[in-house]
N, C-alpha and C positions, 0 to 999 in steps of 0.2 A: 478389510473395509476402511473407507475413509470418509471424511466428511470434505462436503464442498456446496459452494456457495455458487446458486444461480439469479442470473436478475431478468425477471417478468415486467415488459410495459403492464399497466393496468390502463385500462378504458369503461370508468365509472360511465351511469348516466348523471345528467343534473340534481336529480334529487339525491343521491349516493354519495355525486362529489360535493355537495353545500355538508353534509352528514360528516366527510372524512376533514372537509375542513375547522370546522367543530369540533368533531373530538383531538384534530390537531392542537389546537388552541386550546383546550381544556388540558393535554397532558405538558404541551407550556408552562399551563398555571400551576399544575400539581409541580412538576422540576423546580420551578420557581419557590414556591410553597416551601420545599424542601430545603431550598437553600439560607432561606430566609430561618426558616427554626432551629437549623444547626448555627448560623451567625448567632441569634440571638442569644439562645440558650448559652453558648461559648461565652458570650460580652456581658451577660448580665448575672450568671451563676458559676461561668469558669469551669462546666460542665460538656463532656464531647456526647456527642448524639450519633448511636452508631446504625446502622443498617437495620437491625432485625427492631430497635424502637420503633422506627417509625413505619416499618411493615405491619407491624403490631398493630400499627394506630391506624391502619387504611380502613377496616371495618366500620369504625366511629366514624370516623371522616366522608366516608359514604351513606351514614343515616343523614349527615348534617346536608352534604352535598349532593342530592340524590343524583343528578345528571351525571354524577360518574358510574352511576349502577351498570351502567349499559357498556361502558368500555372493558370490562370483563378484570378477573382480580389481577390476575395474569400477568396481564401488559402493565396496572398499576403499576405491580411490585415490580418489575421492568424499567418503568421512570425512576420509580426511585432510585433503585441501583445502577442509574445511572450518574446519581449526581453521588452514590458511595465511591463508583470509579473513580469521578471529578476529583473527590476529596481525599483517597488514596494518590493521586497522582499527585496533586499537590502536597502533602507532608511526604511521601517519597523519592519522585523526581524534582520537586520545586517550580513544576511547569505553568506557577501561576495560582494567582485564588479562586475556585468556580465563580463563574459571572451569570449574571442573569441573562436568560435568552427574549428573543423578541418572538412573535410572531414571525415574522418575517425569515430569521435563523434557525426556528428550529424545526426540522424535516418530518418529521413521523415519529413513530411508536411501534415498540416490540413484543411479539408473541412468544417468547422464551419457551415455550413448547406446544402442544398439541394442541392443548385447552382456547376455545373461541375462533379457530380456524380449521381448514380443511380446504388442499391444495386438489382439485377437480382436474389433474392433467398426465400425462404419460409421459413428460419432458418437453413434449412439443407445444405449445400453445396450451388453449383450458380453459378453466374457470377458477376464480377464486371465493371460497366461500367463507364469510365473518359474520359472527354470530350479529344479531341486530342490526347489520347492515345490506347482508342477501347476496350472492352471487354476482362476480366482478369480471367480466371479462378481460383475458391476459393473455396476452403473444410476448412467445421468445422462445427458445431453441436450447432444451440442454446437451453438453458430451455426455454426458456420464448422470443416471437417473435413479433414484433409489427411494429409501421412505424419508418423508420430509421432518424435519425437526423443527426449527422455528423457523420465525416467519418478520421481516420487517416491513413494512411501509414506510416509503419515501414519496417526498415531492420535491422534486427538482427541477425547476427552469418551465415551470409551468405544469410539469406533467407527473402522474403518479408511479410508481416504480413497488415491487417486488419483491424481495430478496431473499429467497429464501434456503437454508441450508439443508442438506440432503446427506442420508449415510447411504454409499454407494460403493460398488464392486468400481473404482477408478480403472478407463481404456489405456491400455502402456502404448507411450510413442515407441516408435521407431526408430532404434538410435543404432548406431557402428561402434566396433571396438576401439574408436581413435582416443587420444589424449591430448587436451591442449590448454592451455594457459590464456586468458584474458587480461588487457587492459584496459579501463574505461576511459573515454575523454571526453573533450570540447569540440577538438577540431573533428578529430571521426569519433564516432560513439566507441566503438569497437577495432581494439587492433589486439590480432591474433596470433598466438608464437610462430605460424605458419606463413606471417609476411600478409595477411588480409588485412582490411578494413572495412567497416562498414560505415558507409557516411553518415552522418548526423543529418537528417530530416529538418531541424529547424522550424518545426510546424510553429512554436510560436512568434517568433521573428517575422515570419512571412504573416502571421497577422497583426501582427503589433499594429503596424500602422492603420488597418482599420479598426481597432480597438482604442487607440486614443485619438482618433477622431470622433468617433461615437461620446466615448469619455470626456471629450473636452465639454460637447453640447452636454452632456449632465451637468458638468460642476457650476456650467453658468445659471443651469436651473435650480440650484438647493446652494445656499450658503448659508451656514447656521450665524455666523459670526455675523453678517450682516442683517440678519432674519429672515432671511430669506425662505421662507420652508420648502421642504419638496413637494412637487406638485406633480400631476399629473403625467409631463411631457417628461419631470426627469424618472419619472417611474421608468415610463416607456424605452427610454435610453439606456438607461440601468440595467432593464431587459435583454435591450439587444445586444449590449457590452456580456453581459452573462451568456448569452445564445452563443455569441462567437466562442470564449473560452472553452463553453462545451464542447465544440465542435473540436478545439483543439487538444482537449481532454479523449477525446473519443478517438481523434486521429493518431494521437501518441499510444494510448493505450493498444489498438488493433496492429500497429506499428512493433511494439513488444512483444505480441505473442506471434508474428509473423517473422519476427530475428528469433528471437528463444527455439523455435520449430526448428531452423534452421540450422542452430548449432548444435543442440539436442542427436536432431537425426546424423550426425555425423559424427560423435562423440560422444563417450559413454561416460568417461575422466575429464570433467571438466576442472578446472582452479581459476580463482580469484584473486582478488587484493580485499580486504577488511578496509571499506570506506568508511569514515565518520560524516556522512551526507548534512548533518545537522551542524556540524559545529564545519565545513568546508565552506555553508550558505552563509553563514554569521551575518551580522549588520557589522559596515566599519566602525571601529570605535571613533566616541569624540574628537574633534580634532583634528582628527584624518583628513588632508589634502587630496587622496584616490578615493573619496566615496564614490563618483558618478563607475568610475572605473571597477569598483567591488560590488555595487548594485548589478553592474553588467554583465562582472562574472557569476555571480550568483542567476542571474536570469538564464543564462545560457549553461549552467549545470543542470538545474531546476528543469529548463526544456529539453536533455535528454532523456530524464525520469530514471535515474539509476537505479534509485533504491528496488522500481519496481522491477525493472529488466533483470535485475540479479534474481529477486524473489523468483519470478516466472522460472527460470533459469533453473534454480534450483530443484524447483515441486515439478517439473518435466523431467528432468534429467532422473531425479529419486522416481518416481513412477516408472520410469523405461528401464529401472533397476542399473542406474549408475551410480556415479558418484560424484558427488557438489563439495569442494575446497574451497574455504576461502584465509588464504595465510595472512599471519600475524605481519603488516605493512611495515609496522617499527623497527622488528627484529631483521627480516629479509633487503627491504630497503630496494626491492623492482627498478626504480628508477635509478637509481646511480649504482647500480652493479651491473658488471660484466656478464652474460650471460655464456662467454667462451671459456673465461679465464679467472673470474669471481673476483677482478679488482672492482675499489670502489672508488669513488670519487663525486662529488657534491656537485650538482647539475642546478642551472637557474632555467626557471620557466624558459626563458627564451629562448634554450636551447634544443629545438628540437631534433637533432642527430648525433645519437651514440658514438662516440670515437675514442676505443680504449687506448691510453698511456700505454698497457704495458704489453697488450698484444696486438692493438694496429687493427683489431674487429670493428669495423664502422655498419652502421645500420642505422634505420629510424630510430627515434627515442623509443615510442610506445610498442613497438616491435619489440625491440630487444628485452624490456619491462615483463611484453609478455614471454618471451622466452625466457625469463628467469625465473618466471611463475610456473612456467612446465618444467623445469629440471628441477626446482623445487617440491613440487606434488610429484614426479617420479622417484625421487629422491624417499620421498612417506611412504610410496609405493612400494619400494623396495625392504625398506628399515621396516613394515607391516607384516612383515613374516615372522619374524621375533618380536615382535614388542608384546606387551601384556596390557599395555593401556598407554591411553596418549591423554593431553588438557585441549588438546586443539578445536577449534572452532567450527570444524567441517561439519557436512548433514552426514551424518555418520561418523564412527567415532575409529579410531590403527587396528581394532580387534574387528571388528566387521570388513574392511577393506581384507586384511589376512585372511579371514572367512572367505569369503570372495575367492584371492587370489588361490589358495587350496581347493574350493569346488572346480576352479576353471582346472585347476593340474589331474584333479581324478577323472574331472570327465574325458580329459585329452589322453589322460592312459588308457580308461577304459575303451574311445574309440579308436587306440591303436592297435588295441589285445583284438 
């Protein structure tokens, strides 16, 4: 069994969707709420406020506030532990102090399990039903369909959305015994130890330009520094600036599961490189004479969507019962190693063609990168037969792959007996 996430349009009527936006903005207020009594209590008693506090206190808060009666306890306790995530992420990653949300940023509210919903559908389309708000009509399409667990609402870009997660028997793709190594890029998204590439789409690029055209007519309409408030027309702009990115959010996305298929059904041993996509995007530091140049790289990393294509990449290839690598980049070093001969030698961006010193092997760069990622994961492949355990990063750990490799060898004796 696994668990997976499907996303349902919703199509309220008018009195439904004035209802859902109301309680959106009520569970605004309670996040908000939340945030404010952990600041306080911290600045004025030097006291942390943890989770199950202020769960505790939702009862009282609902005789005070009756208008929350009706959003169900559920979802509450939901907002709140969202801002416990917020404030976990911050004393652990440092990614910042929770901030208050607007209306305007914050999306929906979650059903953490069964209680105050009930999904009316067989994966194909349906109905959605919420307690005190009545049956919601919803189209979308799932692979794979099972009993639903929770349940989110969203509103994005005008419209209501979905999301709801499923434990299901997962459909295994179709994949071949191949073995092959990845490189990710700029110039092609994809080059493959096989001498492929796959071009880079560029979906964002090819709209930029109508996106800060659009953008331009907003910022003449709102300028806070000169008073300017926003008004109406830069709503509207704002809008369609947001409409296009969807579009381009949606054409990358449909764009990644139609390459991952691709490599998938060919190959059962996939390997990687171990990106740091977060700290590759960085802001230039101060100072910096290449900013316009480092904003550019980043946009153009950011528009191939790595992080996801790898993810995808992964949970298909594990489903079709292979295997997903992705090697330690420090240690192996893809890009200025030999992939004939294992010399090494320190390569600049600008050089995009492989030419060994000591054995005269010339190829593309990202080619040969990835060729050194398949002799590498061949390499684990083999050393997987002795080993007792490994630390490596793969979806699956050198004692499962040797699993593996011994079922394939009994099954091939026993269909030779």
């Amino acid at each position: 069994m696994a668990i997976k996430r499907v996303t349902f349009r919703l199509y309220p009527n008018k009195a439904q969707n004035e209802k859902m936006h109301y309680w959106r903005r009520l569970h605004k207020d309670l996040y908000n709420a939340c945030i404010t009594h952990r600041r306080e209590q911290y600045k004025r008693y030097g006291r942390s406020v943890t989770y199950f506090e202020q769960q505790n206190s939702l009862p009282e808060f609902k005789e005070v506030w009756i208008e929350y009666k009706k959003l169900g306890s559920h979802a509450l306790q939901a907002t709140v532990k969202r801002v416990d995530f917020a404030f976990q992420r911050f004393f652990k990653l440092k990614s910042g102090y929770p901030k208050y949300k607007s209306a305007r940023h914050y999306r929906g509210w979650t059903y953490p399990c069964k209680a105050g919903w009930k999904a009316l559908s067989n994966g194909k389309h349906g109905r959605l039903k919420i307690s005190n708000l009545g049956e919601i009509k919803m189209r979308g399409q799932a692979r794979d369909w099972g009993e639903p667990k929770t349940c989110t609402i969203l509103y994005k870009q005008g419209k209501w959305y979905a999301s709801i997660t499923v434990e299901c028997i997962p459909t295994r793709y179709q994949t071949d015994k191949g073995v092959i190594g990845l490189d990710f890029g700029v110039n092609d998204a994809i080059a493959d130890s096989s001498g492929n590439f796959i071009e880079n789409p560029r979906f964002l690029k090819e709209s930029q330009q109508k996106i800060n055209k659009v953008a331009k007519k907003a910022r003449k309409k709102r300028n806070p520094r000169k008073g300017i408030k926003a008004s109406c027309r830069w709503k509207k702009s704002a809008k369609a600036v947001g409409k296009i990115q969807s579009k381009v959010a949606r054409q990358r996305h449909n764009w990644h599961h139609q390459v991952s298929v691709e490599i998938v059904s060919r190959n059962s041993f996939i390997g990687t490189e171990q990106l740091n996509i977060k700290g590759m995007t960085k802001k230039a530091k101060k100072g910096s004479k290449r900013k316009k140049q480092k904003t550019g790289l980043n946009r153009s990393i950011l528009d191939v969507g790595i992080g996801e294509l790898k993810s995808m990449i992964a949970y298909k290839v594990t489903e079709a019962g292979g295997m997903y690598i992705e090697i330690p980049t420090r240690k192996v070093k893809p890009s200025q190693t030999c992939p004939k001969c294992g010399h090494q030698k320190k390569k600049s961006l600008s050089e995009r063609v492989h030419k060994c010193e000591n054995c005269g092997f010339t190829t593309n760069r990202d080619t040969a990168a990835a060729m050194v990622i398949e002799n590498y994961i061949r390499g684990m492949e083999r050393a997987s037969l002795d080993a007792e355990s490994s630390s490596s990063t793969e979806c699956g750990n050198m004692r499962q792959i040797g699993a593996k490799k011994r079922q394939k060898r009994i099954s091939q004796r026993s269909g030779n007996a």
